[in-house]
DRENLO-478167 format. One record per residue: x, y, z of N, C-alpha, C in turn. Coordinates in steps of 0.1 Angstrom, whole numbers. Layout:
// residues N
+-------+--------+-------+--------+---------+-------+-------+--------+-------+
| neast | nnorth |   nup | caeast | canorth |  caup | ceast | cnorth |   cup |
+-------+--------+-------+--------+---------+-------+-------+--------+-------+
|     X |      Y |     Z |      X |       Y |     Z |     X |      Y |     Z |
...
+-------+--------+-------+--------+---------+-------+-------+--------+-------+
//
This chain:
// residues 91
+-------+--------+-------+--------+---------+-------+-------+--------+-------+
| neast | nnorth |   nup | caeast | canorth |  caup | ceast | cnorth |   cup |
+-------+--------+-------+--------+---------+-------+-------+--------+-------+
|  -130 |    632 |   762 |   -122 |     641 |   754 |  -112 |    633 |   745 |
|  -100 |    622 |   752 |    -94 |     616 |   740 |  -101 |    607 |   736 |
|  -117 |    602 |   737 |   -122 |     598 |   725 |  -124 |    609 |   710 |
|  -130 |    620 |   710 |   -131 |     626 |   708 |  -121 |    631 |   699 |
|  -109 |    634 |   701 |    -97 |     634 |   695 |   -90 |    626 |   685 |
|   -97 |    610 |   690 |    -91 |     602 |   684 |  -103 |    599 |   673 |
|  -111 |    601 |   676 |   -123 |     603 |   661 |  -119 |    615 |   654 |
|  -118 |    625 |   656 |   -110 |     637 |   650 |   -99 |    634 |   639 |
|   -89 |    629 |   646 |    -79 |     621 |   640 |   -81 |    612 |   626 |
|   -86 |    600 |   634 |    -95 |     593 |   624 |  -100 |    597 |   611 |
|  -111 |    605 |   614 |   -115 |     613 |   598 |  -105 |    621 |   596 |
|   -97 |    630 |   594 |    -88 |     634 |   591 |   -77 |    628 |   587 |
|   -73 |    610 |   586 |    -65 |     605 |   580 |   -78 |    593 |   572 |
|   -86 |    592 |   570 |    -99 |     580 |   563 |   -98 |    599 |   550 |
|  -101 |    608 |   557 |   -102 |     622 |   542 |   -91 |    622 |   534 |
|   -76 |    622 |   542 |    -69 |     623 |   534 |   -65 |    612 |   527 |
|   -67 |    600 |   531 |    -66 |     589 |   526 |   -74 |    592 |   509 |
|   -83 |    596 |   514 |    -95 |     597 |   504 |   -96 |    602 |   491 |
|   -87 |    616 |   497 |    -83 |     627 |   483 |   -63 |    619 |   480 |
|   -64 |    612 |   483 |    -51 |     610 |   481 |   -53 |    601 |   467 |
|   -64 |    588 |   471 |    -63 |     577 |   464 |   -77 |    585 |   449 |
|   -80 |    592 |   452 |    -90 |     601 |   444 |   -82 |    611 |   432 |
|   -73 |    612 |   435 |    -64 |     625 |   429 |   -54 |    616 |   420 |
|   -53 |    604 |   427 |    -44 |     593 |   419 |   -51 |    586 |   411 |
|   -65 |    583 |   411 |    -74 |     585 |   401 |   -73 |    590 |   386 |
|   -73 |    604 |   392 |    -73 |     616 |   376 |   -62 |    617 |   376 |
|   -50 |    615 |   376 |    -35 |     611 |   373 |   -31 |    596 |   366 |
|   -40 |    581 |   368 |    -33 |     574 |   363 |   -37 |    572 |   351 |
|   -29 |    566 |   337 |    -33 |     568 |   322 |   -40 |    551 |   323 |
|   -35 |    543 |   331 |    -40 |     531 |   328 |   -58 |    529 |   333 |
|   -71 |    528 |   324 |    -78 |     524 |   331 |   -82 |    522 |   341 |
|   -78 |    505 |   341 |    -81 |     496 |   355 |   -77 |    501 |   365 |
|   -63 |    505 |   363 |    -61 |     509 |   376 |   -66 |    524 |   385 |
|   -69 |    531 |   373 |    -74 |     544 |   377 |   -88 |    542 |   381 |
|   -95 |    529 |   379 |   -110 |     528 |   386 |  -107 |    519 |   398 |
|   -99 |    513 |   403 |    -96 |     508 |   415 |   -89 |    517 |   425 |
|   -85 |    527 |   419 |    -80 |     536 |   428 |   -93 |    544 |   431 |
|  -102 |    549 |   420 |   -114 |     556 |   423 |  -125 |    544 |   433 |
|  -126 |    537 |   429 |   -136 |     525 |   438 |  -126 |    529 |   456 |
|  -112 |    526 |   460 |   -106 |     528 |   470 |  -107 |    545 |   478 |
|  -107 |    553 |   469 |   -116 |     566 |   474 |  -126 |    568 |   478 |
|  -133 |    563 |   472 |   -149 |     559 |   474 |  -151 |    556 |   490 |
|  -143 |    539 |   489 |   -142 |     536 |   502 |  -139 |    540 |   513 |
|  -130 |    549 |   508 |   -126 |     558 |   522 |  -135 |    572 |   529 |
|  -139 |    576 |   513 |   -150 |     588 |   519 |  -161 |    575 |   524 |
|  -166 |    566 |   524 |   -177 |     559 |   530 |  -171 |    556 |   542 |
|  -156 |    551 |   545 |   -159 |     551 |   562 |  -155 |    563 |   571 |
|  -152 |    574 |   563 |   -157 |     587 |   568 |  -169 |    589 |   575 |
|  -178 |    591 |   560 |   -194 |     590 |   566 |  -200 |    582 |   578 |
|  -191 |    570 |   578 |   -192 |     558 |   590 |  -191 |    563 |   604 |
|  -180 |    569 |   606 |   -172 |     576 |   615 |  -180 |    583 |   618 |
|  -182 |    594 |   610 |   -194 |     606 |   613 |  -208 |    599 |   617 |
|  -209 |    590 |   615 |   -223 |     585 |   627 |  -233 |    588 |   615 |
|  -231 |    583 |   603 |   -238 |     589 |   589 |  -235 |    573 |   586 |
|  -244 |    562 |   590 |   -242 |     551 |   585 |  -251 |    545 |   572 |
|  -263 |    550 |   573 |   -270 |     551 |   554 |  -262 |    556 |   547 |
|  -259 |    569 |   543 |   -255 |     574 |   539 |  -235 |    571 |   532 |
|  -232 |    562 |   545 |   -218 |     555 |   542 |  -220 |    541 |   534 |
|  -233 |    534 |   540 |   -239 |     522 |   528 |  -241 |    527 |   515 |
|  -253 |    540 |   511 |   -253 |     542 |   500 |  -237 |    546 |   492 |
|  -228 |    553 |   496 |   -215 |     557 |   492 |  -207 |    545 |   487 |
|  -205 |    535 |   494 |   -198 |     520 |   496 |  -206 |    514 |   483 |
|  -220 |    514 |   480 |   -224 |     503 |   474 |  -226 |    513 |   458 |
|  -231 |    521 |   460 |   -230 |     529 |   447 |  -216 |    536 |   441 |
|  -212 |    546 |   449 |   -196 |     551 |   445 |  -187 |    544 |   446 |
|  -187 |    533 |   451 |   -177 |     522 |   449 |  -177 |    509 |   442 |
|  -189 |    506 |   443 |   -192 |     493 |   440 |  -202 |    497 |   423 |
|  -210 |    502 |   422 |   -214 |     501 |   411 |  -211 |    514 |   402 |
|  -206 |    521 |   407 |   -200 |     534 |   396 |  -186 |    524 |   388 |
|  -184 |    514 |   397 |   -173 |     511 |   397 |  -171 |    500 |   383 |
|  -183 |    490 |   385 |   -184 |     477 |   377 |  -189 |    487 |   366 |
|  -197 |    495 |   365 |   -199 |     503 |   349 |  -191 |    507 |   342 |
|  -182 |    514 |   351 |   -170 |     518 |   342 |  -159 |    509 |   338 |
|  -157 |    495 |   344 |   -150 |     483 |   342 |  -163 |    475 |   329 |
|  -173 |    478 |   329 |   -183 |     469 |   318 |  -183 |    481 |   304 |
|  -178 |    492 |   308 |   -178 |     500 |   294 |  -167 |    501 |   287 |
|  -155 |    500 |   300 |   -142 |     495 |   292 |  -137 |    485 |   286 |
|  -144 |    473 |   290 |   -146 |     461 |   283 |  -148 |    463 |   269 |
|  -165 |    467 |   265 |   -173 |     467 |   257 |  -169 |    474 |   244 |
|  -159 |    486 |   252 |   -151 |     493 |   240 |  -140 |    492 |   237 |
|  -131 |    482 |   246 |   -117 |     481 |   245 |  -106 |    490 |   246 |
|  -113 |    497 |   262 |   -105 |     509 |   266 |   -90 |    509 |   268 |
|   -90 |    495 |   272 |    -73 |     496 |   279 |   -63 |    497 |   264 |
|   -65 |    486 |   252 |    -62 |     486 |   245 |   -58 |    503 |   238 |
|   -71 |    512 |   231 |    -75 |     527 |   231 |   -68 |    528 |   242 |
|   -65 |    532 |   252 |    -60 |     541 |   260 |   -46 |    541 |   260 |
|   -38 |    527 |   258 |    -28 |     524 |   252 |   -15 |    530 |   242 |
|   -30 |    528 |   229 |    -24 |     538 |   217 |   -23 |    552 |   220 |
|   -34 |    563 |   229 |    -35 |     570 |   231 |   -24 |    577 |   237 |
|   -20 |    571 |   250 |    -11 |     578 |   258 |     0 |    574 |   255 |
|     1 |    563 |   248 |     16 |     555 |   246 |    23 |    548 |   260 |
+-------+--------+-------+--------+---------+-------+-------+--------+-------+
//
């Protein structure tokens, strides 16, 4: 039983962790930092999925939502010179 609780627990601070660093995401104007915060959501819904005994499923999350959603959006910002544009944009 307080295992049980204490996995309860667990996912319920790894979720909110999750929508925390995810929501900080679509709020920050800078880039980089708004894809490191989305990569750190990621991570957190993947050791969710961990927790929940969904361990494929937390590997594909980890290595795709985090890890290569992640380097694309850092190789497109590059290529177009987002940070600079985003810059002028928001001021």
């Amino acid at each position: 039983m307080a295992v049980e609780s204490t996995l309860l627990v667990l996912q319920g601070a790894l979720l909110a962790l999750a929508i925390v660093f995810l929501a900080l995401a679509l709020q920050l104007r800078d880039l980089i930092r708004a894809i490191a915060s989305f990569a750190a959501g990621s991570a957190f819904v993947a050791a969710a999925m961990f927790v929940l005994q969904a361990p494929f499923a937390a590997v594909l999350e980890l290595t795709v939502g985090a890890g290569l959603v992640a380097v694309l959006f850092l190789v497109a910002i590059t290529l177009i010179g987002g940070r600079e544009r985003a810059e002028e944009v928001g001021g």
